[in-house]
VOGU-3710 file (C-alpha; in Angstrom, 3 decimals, decimal comma):
1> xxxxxxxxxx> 56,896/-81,323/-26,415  58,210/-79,794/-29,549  56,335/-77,538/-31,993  57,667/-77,432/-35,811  59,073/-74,247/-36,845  56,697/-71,847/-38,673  56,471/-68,460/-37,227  53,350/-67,673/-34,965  51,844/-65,485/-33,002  51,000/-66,284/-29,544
11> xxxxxxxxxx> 48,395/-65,219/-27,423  49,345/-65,180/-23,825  46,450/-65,266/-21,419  46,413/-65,186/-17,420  44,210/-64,933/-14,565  40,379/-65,097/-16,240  38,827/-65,751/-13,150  35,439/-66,375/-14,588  35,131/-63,689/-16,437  34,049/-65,066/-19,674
21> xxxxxxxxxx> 32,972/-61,746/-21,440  36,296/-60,185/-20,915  37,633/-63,424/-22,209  34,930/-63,202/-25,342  36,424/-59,978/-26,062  39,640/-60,648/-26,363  38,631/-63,597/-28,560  36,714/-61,645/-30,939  39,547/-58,742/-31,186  42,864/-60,639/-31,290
31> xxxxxxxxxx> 43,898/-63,067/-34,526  46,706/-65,487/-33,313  48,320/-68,921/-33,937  48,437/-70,430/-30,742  46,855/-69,633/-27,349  48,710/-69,736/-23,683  46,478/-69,384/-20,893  48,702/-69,695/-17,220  45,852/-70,365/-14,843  43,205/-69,239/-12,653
41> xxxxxxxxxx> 39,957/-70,216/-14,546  38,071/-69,712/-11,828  36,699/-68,029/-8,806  35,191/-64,320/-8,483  33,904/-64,226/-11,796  30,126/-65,770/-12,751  30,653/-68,393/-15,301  34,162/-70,413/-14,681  31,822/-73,178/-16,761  32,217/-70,959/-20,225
51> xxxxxxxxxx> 35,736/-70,359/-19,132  36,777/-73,879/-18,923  34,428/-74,439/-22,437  36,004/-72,409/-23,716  39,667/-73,436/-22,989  38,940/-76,774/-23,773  38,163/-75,527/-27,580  40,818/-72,728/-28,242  43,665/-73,314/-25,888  47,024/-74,891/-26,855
61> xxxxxxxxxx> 48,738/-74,978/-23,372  46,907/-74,860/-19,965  48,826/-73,839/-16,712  47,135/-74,779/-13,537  46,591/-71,583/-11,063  46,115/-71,963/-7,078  42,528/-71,227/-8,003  42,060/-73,628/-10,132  44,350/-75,559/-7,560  42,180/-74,905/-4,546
71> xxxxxxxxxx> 39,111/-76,256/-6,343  40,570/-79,367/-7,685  41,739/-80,391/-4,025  39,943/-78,539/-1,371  42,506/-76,943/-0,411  43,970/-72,906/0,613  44,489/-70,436/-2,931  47,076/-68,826/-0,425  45,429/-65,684/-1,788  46,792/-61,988/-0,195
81> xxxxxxxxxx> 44,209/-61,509/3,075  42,339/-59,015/1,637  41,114/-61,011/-0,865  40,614/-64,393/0,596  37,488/-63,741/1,771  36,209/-63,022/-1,643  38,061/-65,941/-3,096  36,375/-68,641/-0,557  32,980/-67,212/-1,162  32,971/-67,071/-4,519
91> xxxxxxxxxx> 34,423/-70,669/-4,480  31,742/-72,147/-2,468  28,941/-70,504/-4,364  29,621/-70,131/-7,830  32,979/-72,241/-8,891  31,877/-75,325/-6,787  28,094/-74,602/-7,760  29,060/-74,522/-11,500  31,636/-76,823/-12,209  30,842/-80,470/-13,391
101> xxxxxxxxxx> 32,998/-83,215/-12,889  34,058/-83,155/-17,451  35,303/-79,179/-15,876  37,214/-80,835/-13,137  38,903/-83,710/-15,544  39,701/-80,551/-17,495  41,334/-78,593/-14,706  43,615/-82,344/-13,821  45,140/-81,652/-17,206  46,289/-78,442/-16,544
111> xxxxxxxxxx> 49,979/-78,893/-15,973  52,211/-77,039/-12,894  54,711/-76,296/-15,175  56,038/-77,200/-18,509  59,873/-76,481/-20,433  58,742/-76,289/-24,115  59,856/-75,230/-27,580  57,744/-73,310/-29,664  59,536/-72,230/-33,335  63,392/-72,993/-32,115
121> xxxxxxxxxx> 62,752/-70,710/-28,644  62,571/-72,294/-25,386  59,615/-71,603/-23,000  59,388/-71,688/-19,453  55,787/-71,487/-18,194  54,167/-71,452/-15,004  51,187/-69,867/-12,860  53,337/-67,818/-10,252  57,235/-68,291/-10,501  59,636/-70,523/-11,448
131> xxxxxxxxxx> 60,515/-71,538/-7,462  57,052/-71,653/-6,386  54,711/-72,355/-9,456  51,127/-72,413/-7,451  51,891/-69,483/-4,549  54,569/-67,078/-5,642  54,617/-63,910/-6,216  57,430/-62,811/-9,126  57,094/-58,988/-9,397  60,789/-56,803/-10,139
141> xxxxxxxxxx> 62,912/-58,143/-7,178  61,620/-61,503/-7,425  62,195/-61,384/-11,352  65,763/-59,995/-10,695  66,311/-63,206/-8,611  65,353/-65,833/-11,956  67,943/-63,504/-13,566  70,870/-63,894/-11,632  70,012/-67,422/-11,703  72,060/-68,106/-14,770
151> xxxxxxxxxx> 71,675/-71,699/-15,711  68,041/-71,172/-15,751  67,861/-67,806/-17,084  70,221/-68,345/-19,813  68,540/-71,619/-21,216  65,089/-70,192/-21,848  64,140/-67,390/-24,556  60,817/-66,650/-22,666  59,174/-66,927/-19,083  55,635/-66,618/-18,833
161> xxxxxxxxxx> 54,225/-66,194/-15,501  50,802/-64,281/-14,264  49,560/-64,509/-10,814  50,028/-60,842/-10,031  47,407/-59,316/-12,417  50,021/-56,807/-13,492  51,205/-56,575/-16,932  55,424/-56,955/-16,559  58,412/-57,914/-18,754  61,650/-58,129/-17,145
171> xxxxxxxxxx> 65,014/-58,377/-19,372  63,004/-58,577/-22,035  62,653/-62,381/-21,159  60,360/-62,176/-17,856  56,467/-61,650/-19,013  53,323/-61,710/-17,275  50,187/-60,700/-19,197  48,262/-59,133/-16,303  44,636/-60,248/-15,698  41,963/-61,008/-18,738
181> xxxxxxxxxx> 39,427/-61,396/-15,858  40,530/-58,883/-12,908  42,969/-56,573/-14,093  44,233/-54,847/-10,647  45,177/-51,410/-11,821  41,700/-50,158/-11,499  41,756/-49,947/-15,701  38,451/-52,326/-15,780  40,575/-53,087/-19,549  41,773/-56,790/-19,347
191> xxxxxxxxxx> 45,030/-57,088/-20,446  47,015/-60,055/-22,309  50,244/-59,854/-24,355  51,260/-61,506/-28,035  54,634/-63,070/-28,918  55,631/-62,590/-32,592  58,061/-65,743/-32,486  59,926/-64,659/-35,587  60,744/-60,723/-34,175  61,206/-62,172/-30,493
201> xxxxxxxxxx> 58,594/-58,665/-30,286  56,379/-59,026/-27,275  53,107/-56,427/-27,743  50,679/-55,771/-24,486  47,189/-54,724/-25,247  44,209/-54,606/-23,676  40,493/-54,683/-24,552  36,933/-53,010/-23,342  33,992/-55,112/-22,681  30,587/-55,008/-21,478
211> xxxxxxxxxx> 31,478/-54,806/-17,386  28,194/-54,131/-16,416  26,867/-57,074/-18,079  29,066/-58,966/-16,014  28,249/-57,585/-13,190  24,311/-58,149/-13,263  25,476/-62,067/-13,741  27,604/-61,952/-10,691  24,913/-59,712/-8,630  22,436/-62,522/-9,443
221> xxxxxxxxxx> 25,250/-65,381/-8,421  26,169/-63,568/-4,524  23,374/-62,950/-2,548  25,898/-61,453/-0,434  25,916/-57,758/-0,717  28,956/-56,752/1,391  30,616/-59,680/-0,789  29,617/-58,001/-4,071  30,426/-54,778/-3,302  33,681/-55,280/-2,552
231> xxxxxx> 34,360/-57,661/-5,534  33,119/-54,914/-7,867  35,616/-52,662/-7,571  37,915/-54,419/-9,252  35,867/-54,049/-12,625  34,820/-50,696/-12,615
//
């Protein structure tokens, strides 16, 4: 796929998990030419429906995430243990509950991968890493591995991963947004980055929203209590 040159800003977006008014805010704060989103629509969050709506409207490229994964085919997210539990129930009662079948033909065009160009640079773009694009985990050590991998680090000007819910750049090349949805260093901010394709400058920034908001919606979608409790400290 090749984009004609004209410089742009790109919005790189990971990891939304559901959380549509996270996503809403960084909408309504952030102008930009194109949109990135590398996976993980779904799961904890209470509306992966407005998600995907919205996706379908505004985004240019759409990674597919092992959540999104796991509820196209049935199978594992391969989540870390301590949050698999929380991933499977919020699967089976909101995400599965939710999600229509235009939602799923949405989530089969979400692509493992992809080698682009965007404005003369070349992107690589996937969910978790390069070598394992559903599962991985590609935090410093792991990035130092793409980098002494020298065919394939020297080809690309960018590599957009998320998975972690960290914010990272690595060699100034190596980027992962963090989390829009479920930013894991107890911030509660999401966090997303923008690519100034002319500079090569990479900015991260994050946003505040309305957390309790969400909350109410996902107290109302878990009858669980243990289940919510422990899925809502990751937003407060």
């Amino acid at each position: 796929m090749l984009i004609p040159y004209k410089r742009m800003k790109l919005l790189v977006l990971s990891d939304i998990h559901g959380n549509f008014d996270a996503l809403q805010s960084v909408y309504n704060k952030e102008q930009y030419d194109k949109m990135i989103f590398l996976g993980d629509a779904v799961d904890y969050g209470p509306e992966p429906d407005r998600v995907l709506d919205f996706l379908k409207a505004n985004s240019d490229i759409n990674i597919l995430g092992n959540h999104d994964n796991a509820v196209l085919t049935g199978s594992s997210c391969n989540c870390s243990f301590d949050m698999l539990e929380l991933s499977d129930y919020t699967r089976d009662n909101i995400s599965m509950k939710l999600l229509d079948k235009n939602d799923m033909a949405l989530l089969k065009t979400f692509k493992l991968n992809t080698d682009t160009e965007i404005d003369g640079k070349k992107f690589y773009m996937a969910h978790a890493s390069p070598y394992n694009n559903l599962d991985g985990y590609l935090f410093a050590n792991e990035a130092e591995k793409v980098f002494r991998d020298k065919p394939f680090f020297d080809n690309h000007d960018y590599i957009l991963i998320g998975h972690t819910h960290f914010m990272m750049v690595y060699r100034n090349k190596i980027i992962n947004p963090g989390s829009v949805g479920q930013p894991r260093d107890f911030t509660g901010k999401p966090s997303y980055a923008v690519i100034d394709t002319e500079t090569m400058s990479i900015s991260f920034k994050r946003v505040t929203y309305d957390a309790e908001s969400m909350l109410e919606k996902l107290k109302t979608s878990i009858p669980d209590r243990d289940i919510y409790e422990k899925l809502r400290k990751y937003y407060v």
